[in-house]
N, C-alpha and C positions, 0 to 999 in steps of 0.2 A: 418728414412723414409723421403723420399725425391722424387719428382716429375721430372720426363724428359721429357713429353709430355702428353698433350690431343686434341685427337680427337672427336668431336662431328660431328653427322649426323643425318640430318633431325630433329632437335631438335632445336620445336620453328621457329625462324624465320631464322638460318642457316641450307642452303642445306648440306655446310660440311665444315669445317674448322679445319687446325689441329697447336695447338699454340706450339713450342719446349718452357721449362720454366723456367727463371735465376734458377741458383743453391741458388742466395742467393734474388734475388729478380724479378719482372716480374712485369712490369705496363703496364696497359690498359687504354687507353685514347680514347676519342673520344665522339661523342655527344649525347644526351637522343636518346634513340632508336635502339644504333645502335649496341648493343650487348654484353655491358660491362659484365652485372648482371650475362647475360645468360651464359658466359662462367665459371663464378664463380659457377652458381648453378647446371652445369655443372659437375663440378668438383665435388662439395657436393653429385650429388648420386651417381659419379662414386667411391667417398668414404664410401659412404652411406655402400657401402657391405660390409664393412669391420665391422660398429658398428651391422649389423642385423647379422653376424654371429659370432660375442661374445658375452658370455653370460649376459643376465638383460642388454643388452643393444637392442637398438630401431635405426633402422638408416632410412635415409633418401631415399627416390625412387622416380619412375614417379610417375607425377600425373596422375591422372584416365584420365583425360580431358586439352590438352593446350600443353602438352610436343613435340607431335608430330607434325610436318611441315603440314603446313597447301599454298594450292596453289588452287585458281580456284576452292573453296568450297572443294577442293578435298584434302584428307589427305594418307599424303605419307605413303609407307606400313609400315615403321617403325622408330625408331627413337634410335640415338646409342651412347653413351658414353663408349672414351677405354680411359683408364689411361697406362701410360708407370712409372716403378720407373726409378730410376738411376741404381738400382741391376739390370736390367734387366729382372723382373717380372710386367708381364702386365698382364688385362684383361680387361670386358668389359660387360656393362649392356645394355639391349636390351628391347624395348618395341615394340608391332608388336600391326597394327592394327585392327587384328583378329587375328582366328585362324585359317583360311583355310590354306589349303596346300599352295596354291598360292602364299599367305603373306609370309608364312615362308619360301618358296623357293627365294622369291624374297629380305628378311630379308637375309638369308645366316645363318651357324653356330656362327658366330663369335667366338672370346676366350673363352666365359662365366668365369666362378669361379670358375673352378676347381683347379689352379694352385694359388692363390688367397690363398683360404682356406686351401689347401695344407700347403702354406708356413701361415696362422694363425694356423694350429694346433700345428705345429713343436715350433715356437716361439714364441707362447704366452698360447692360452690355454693348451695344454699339461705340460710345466712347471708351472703352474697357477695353475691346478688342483693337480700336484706333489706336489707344495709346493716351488718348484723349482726358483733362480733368474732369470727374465726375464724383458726386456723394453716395456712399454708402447710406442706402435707408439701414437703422438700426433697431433690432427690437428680440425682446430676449423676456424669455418665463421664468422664471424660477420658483418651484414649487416646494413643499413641505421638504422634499429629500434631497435639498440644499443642506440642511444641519448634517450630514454623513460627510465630512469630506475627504476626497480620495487623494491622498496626496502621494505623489511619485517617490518611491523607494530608492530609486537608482536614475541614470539619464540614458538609461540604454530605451533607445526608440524615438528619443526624441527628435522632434524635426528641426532642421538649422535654420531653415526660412519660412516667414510668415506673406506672404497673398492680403492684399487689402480684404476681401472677400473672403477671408478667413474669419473674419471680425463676427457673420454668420455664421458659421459651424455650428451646430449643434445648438440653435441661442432657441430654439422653440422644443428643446428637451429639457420639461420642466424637474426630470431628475439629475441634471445636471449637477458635480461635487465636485468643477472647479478645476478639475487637472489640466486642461489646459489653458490656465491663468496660470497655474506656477508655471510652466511651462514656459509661456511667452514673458514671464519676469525673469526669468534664468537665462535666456538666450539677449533680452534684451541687455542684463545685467553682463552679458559679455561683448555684445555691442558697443555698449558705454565703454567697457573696460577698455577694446582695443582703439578707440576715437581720443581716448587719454592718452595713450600712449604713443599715438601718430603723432597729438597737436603738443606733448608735454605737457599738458596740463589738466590734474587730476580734477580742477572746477567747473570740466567741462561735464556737461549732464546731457542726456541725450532726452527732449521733450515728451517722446511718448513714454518714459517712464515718470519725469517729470509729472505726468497728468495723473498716474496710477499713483505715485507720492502725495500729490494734494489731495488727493478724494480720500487716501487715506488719515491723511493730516484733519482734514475737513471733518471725517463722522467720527476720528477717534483721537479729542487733543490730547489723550492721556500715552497715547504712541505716537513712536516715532521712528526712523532709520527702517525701514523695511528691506531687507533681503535675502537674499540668499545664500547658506552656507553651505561646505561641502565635508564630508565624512563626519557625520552622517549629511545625505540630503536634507537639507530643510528650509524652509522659508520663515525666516528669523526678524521680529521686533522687537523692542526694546520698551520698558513699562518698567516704571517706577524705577530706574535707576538698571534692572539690570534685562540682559536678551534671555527672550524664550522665544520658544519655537510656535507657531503655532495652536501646537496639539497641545502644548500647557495654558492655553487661554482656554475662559471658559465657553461653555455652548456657547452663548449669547455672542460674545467676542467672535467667534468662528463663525457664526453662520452672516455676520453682517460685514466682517472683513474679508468671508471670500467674496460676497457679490459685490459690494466696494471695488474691489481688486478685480473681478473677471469685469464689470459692466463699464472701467474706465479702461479698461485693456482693451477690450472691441472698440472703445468711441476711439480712442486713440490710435489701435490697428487700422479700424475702416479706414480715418479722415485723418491721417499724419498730419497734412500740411496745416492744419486750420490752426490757427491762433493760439486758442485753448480747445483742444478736445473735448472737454468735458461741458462743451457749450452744445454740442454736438445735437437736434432733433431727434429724439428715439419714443419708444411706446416700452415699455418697461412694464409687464403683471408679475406682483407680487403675491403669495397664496400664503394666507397668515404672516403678514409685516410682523407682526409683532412675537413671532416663533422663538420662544426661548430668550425672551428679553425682560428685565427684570421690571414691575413699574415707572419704576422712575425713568427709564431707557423708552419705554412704550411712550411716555408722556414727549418726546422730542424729536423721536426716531425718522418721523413724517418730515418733520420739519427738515431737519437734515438731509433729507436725501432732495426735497425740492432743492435746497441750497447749493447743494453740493452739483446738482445736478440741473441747470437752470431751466434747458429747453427740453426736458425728459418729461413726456406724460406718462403716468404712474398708474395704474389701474391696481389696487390691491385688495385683498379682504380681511377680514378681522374677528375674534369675538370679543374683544377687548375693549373696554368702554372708555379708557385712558388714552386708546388712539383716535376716538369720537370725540372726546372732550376736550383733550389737545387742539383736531383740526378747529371745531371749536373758536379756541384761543385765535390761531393762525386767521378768522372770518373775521373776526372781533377788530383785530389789530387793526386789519386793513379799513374796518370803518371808523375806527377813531384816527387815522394816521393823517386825514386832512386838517385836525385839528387838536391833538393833542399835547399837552406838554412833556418836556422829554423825560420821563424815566428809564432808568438803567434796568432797570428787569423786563418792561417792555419794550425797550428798545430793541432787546434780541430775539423777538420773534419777528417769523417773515411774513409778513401779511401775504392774505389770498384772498382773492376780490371772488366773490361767490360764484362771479361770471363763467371763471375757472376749474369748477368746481362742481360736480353728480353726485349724489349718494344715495343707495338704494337700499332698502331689506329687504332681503331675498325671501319668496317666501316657494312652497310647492306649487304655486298658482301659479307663479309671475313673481312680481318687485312693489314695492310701494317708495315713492320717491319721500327723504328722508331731509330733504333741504326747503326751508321754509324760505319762500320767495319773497315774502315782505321782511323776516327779520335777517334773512340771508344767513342763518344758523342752521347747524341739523338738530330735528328730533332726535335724544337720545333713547331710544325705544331701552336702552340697555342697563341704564339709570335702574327702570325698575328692581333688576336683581337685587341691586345694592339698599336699594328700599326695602324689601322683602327680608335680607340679609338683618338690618338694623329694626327692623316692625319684630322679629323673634326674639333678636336679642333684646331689646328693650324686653318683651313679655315675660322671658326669662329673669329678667332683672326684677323686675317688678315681683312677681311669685317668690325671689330669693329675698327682697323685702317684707313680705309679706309675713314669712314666717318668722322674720326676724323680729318681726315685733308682734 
């Protein structure tokens, strides 16, 4: 599953804006207000349909109140999110602001879910219900109130079994804190335990935790041994020689090892059997990638999760010029890589062919597209700050010369 496009209309505070969306990646830039969230949450109900019509599961829609364009006290007749795949199956969720005729006339049919659901009965619930193998479409938000994470006190309430279809759960709650990722690493960690104990041999490892071990390996070589301890609960790694908990690493640590851990626990819950899980096709939006990460962490973070994550398209936003300049590098690489000689410092980034590749600044109007088609780089619109930054300082410098002599 994979994204080509969304349009919104009248939704919030854009009239209409329609973003086409890297295959492998899409950033949104630009500054509080001006529309980053809104295209993300955007996206979440136009997914939303898809979790309310499979089953025990709950998805995301309008709000009663706020979603609809608002101008001159006066609220526009409706407000409209279409999703486009790459397969070329689209549709489109619709909230009107009433229901007179009027409204609807003036609303229009649009797509609706017919062709939607269509294509979920044929390829997931029908062989679901058969018994039949089928893929989990995979896709999951996580927003700003990711950095809170809620971690379970005790294992009272916990569920014993996990549903491939579980892998959805709550993945379009962009305040999501992760509980049940410890969750499904505790029961799996007793999985493994008693599979050792049947076969006598403790070298046995049970794969889907295998995959939550690599992604963690993958964005943090500085950890390692991830699990779970008891009295107190805690979900326990190991840095610099000795185990802490969690909650003693810092923000930054936390907020990119829980999504680590909850986004290869779904690829691995949905698609047990496959290979590597973590190859697994998802849509992944990120709401400030770079939330509580130090520069040096901003300047790789992107690159890492492509890696780690090969067939995951990323949609995230930023205001961070370290994550611009980064991707940046990662455009760069890919056009010297037909002919470069090898260095060890570049050798370790992952090139990205631009092809792969959207980035927008958001502005209150709309977007201005940010990727330069002939030199296949983004303008750093962001650069300026730091110019501005060093134009005072220099001036300061100069005036403390000045009187110097």
């Amino acid at each position: 599953m994979r994204l080509k496009s969304v349009r919104l209309e009248n939704f919030r505070a854009k009239p209409e804006v329609t973003l086409g969306l890297g295959r492998r990646l899409t950033l949104l830039v630009g500054p509080n207000g001006s529309g980053k969230t809104t295209i993300l949450d955007g996206i979440a109900i136009g997914l939303g349909a898809v979790l309310t019509y499979l089953p025990n599961l709950s998805g995301l829609s309008f709000k009663k109140n706020g979603d609809i364009r608002q101008t001159g006290n006066r609220l526009a007749p409706y407000a409209r999110v279409t999703l486009e795949m790459v397969s070329g199956l689209a549709w489109d969720r619709t909230q009107r602001r009433d229901k007179s005729k009027a409204t609807t006339l003036l609303a229009g049919s649009g797509l609706g879910l017919r062709e939607l659901e269509r294509y979920l009965d044929k390829e997931i619930i029908d062989p679901f219900n058969s018994g039949e193998n089928f893929t989990v479409p995979l896709f999951v938000y996580y927003g700003v109130g990711r950095a809170l994470l809620d971690l379970p006190l005790s294992r009272k309430g916990f569920p014993r079994q996990h549903s491939r279809l579980d892998a959805l759960a709550d993945a379009l709650n962009a305040d999501s804190r992760f509980r049940s990722a410890f969750v499904w690493f505790y029961n799996k960690e007793n999985e493994e335990s008693r599979l050792q104990k049947e076969r006598r041999d403790f070298d046995v490892t049970l794969p889907e935790l295998d995959a939550a071990r690599r992604a963690i390996a993958s964005l943090f070589p500085d950890i390692s041994e991830p699990h779970i301890e008891l009295n107190p609960l805690r979900f326990v790694v190991k840095q610099g020689g000795e185990y802490l908990s969690i909650g003693q690493l810092s923000d930054g640590y936390q907020t990119l090892l829980g999504l680590a851990l909850d986004l290869s626990r779904r690829m691995a819950g949905g698609n047990p059997k496959r290979d590597d899980p973590l190859t697994t096709e998802a849509i992944v939006m990120i709401d400030e990638v770079d939330l509580h990460l130090h520069p040096s962490w901003q300047q790789r973070v992107v690159g890492d999760l492509l890696r780690t994550f090969p067939n995951t398209q990323f949609i995230v936003t930023t205001h961070s010029p370290y994550i611009v300049e980064a991707i940046n590098n990662h455009l760069k690489r890919h056009r010297i890589s037909i002919y470069y000689r090898w260095d060890e410092e570049v050798d370790k980034i992952l090139p990205l062919s631009p092809d792969d590749v959207t980035a927008y600044l958001t502005t209150t109007d709309g977007k201005q597209d940010l990727l330069d088609a002939e030199l296949g780089l983004l303008d750093d619109r962001l650069l300026q700050y730091f110019n501005d930054l060093t134009r005072l300082y220099d001036k300061m410098r100069d005036i403390e010369w000045e009187r110097r002599t």
